[in-house]
C-alpha positions in Angstrom: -12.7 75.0 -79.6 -11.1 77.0 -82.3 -11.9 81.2 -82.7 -13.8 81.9 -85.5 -12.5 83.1 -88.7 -12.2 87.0 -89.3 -12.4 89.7 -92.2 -9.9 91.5 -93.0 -11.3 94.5 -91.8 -10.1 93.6 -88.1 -6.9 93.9 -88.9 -6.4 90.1 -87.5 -4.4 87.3 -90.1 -3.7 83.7 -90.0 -1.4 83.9 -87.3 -3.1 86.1 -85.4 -5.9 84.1 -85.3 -3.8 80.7 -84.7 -2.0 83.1 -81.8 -5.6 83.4 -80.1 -6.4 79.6 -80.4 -3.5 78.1 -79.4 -3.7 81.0 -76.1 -7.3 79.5 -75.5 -6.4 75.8 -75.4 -3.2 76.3 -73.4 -4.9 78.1 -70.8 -8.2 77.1 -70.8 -6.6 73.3 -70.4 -4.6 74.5 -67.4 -7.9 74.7 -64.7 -8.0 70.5 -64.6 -4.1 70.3 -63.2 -4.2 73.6 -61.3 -7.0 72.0 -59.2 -4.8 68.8 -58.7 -2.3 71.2 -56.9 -4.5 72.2 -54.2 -4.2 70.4 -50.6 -0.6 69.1 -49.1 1.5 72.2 -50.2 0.6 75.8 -49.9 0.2 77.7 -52.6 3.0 80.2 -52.7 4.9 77.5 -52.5 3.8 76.0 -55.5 4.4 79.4 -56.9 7.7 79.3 -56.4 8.4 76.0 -57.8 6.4 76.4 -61.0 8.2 80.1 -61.6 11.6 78.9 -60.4 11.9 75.9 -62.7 10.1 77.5 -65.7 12.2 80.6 -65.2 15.4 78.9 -64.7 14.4 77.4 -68.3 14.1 80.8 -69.8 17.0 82.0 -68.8 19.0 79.2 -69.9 17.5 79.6 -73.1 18.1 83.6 -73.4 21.9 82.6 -72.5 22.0 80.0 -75.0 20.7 82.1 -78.2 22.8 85.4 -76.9 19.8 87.1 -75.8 20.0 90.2 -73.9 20.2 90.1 -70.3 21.2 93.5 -69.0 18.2 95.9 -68.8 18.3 99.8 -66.8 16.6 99.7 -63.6 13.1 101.5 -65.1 12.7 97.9 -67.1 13.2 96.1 -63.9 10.5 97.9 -62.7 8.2 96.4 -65.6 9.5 93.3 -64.8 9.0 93.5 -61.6 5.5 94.6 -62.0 4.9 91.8 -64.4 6.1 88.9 -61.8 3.3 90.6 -59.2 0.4 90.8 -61.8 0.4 88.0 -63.9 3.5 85.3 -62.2 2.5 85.8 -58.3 -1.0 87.9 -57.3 -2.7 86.7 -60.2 -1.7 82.5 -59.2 -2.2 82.8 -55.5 -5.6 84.4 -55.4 -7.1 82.0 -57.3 -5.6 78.8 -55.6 -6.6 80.5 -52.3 -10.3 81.3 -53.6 -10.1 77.8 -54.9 -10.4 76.5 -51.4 -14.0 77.8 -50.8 -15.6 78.3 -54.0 -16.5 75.6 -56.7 -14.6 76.2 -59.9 -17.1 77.3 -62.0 -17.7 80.3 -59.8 -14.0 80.8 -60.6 -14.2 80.6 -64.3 -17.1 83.3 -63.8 -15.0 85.6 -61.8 -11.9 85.0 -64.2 -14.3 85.4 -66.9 -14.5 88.8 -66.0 -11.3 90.0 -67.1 -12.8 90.6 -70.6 -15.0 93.1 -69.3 -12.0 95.1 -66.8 -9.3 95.2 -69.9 -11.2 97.2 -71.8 -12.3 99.3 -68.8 -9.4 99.5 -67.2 -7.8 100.6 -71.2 -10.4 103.3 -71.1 -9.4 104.7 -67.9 -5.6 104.6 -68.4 -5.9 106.5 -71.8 -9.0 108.6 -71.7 -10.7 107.1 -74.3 -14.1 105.1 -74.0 -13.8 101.4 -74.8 -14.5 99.8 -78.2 -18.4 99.5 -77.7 -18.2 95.9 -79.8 -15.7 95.2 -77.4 -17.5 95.9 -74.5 -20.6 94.0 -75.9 -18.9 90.9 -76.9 -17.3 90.3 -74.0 -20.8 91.2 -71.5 -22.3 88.6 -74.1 -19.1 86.2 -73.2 -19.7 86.9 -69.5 -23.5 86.1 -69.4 -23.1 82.5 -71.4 -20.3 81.6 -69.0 -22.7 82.1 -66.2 -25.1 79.9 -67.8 -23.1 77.3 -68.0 -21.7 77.4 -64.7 -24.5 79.0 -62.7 -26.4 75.8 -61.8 -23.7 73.7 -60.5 -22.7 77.3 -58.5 -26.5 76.9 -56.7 -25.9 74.1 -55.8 -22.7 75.0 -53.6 -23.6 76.1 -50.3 -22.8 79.6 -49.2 -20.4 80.0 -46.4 -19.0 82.3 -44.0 -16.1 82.5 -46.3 -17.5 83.0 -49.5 -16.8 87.2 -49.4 -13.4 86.6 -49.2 -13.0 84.5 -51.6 -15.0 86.2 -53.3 -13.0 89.0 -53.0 -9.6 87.3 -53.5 -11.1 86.0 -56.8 -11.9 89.2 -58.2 -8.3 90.8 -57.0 -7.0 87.8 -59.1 -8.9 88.8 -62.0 -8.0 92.5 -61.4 -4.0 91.3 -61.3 -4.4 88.9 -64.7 -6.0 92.4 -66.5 -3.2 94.8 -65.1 -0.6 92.5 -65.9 -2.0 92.3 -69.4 -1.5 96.0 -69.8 2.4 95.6 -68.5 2.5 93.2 -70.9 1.4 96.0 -73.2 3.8 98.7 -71.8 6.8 96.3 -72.5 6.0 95.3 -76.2 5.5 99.3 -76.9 9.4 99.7 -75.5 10.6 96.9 -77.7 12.0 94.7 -75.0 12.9 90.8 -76.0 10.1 88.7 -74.9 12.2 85.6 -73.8 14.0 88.2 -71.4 10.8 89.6 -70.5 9.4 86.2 -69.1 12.5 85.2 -67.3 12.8 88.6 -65.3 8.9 88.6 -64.9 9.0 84.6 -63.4 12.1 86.0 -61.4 10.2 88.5 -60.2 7.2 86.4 -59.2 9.3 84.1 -57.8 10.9 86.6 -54.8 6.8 87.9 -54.6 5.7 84.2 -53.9 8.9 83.0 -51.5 8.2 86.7 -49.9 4.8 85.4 -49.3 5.4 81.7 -48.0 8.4 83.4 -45.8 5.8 85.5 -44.2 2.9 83.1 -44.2 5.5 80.5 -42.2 4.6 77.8 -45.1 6.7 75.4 -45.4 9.4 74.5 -48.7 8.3 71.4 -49.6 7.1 69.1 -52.6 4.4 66.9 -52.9 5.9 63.7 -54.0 2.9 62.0 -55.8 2.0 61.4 -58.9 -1.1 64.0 -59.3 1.0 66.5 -58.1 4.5 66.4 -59.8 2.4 65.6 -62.9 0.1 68.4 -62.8 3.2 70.6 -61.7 5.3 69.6 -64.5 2.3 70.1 -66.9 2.0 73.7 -65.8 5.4 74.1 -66.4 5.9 73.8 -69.5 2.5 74.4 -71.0 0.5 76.5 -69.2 4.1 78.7 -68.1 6.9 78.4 -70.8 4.4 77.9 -73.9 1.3 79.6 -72.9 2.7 83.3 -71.6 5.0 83.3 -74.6 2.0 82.9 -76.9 -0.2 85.4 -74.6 2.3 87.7 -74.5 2.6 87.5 -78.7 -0.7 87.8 -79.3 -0.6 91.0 -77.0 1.5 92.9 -78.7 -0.3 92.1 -82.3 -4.1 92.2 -81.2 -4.2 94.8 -78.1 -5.3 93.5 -74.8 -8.7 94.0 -75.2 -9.1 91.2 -77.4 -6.4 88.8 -76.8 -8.1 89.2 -72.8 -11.5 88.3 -74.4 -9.6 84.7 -74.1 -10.2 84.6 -70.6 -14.0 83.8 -71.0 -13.3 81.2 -73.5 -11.1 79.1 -70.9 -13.5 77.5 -68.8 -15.5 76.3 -71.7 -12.2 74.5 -72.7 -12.4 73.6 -69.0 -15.8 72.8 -69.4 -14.9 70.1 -72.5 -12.2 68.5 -70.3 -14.8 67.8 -67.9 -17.2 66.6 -70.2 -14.6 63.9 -71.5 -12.6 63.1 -68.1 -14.9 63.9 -65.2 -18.3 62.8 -66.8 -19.7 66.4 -67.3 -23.4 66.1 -68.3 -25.0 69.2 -70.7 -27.9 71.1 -70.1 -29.8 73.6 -72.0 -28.3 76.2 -70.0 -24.6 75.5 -70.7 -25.4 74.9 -74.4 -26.9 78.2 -75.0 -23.9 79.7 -73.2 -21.7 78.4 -75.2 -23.4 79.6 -77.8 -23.6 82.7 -76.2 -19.8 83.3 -75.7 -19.2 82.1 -79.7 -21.1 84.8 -80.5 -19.1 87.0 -78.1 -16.2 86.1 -79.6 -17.4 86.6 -83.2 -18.1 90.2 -81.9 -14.6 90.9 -79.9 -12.4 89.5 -82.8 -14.5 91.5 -86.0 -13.7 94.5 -83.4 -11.4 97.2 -84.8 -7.8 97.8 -82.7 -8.2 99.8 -79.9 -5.6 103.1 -80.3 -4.0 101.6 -76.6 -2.9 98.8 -79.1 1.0 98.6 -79.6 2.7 98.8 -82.9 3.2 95.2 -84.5 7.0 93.7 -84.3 9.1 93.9 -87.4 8.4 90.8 -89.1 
């Protein structure tokens, strides 16, 4: 699905808008291999081996274009942040929650991230959120849960379903933090291929920390489904996708670029439809329809004051 065109009036052009596309079909494509991760290895392992390869990569290609790697210790400390929100906390919650709860619960919770970024923007400047914002994205919310809400009744609810319910929701709270060190970082002016390799460093120590004191074991899955999906999340999902998230960051504002996060599971939602014989109802069609409209809403929106300045171009 591609986001709607936009006036001028939102401050939003071509490439802005191809920026927001290209962020929901990376990601929202990323839910079909993630789930192919779950089962022999633990996921803080996997962690590690998706941010140590993909950061490696980065780093070899900062060194090879003569980017900057030497940064004061108060970037580290973004960095650092960064690898905990959005390259550790953000990935193990969900795989974790992923265990007990169906997946379209977790699009719903992850969903809600379009309603916390502009809260959480509100609270850290003072200034009440961008009401179309804030509308757009309920509206987002609400279809999401139509589409997924039947196959959710169906699940049955166990003993476990508060804390996953709970580690679901810190996952969503870590993807809208880390949006806003995203933020923080394109405000100071700091490379963005150096910001990615410090940030998968970074998540990389926070997921081996985690697997050290968890007692999980260092190994690989050697199968097909799970190198595959590995590899896939690599270097689309990882190396392509944050680049593009982190772009269209620093040129929207975080408020819309997170209103992305409720469009993923319908890409989700379409890969199911075509691989995993998915069958519509009247419910997920007017939720669809319910988070296009959302999105008209979120992306017409005005820039939020928290927005940074755009790069030289």
């Amino acid at each position: 699905m591609t986001a709607p065109s936009t006036s001028s009036s939102s401050g939003l052009g071509p490439l802005d808008v191809g920026l927001y596309t290209a962020t929901v079909l990376i990601f929202g494509s990323g839910w079909l291999p993630l789930r192919l991760q779950l089962g022999v290895v633990a996921p803080e392992v996997s962690g590690v081996w998706r941010f140590l390869i993909a950061g490696l990569v980065m780093f070899a290609w900062v060194a090879l274009r003569g980017g900057r790697l030497s940064f004061p210790l108060k970037d580290h400390v973004l960095f650092a942040a960064l690898g905990l929100t959005l390259f550790s906390a953000n990935f193990i919650t969900f795989y974790y929650a992923g265990f007990y709860l169906a997946s379209g619960l977790l699009s719903v919770l992850f969903s809600l991230a379009a309603v916390f970024i502009p809260l959480i923007g509100g609270i850290l400047t003072g200034v009440a959120p961008n009401r179309r914002i804030l509308i757009g994205a309920v509206l987002g919310v609400f279809g999401v849960a139509l589409v997924f809400g039947p196959s959710v009744l169906e699940k049955h609810v166990s003993t476990s379903l508060p804390f996953a319910l709970g580690l679901a929701l810190v996952g969503t709270l870590s993807f809208s933090f880390g949006s806003f060190v995203i933020a923080a970082v394109g405000r100071r002016g700091l490379p963005q291929g150096s910001v990615n390799a410090y940030g998968m460093f970074y998540g990389v120590v926070f997921c081996a920390a985690l697997a050290l004191l968890t007692g999980a074991d260092f190994k690989l899955e050697w199968t097909a489904r799970y190198i595959g999906s590995l590899a896939y999340l690599i270097v689309v999902p990882t190396l392509l996708g944050f680049g593009v998230y982190m772009t269209l960051i620093r040129r929207i504002g975080p408020s819309r670029a997170g209103y992305g996060t409720v469009m993923f599971p319908i890409i989700a939602l379409a890969l199911s439809t075509i691989f995993e014989g998915y069958h519509w109802t009247v419910f997920a069609a007017f939720g669809v329809a319910l988070v296009l409209i959302g999105n008209v809403v979120v992306l017409r929106a005005p820039r939020s004051g928290f927005t940074p300045p755009r790069p030289p171009r």
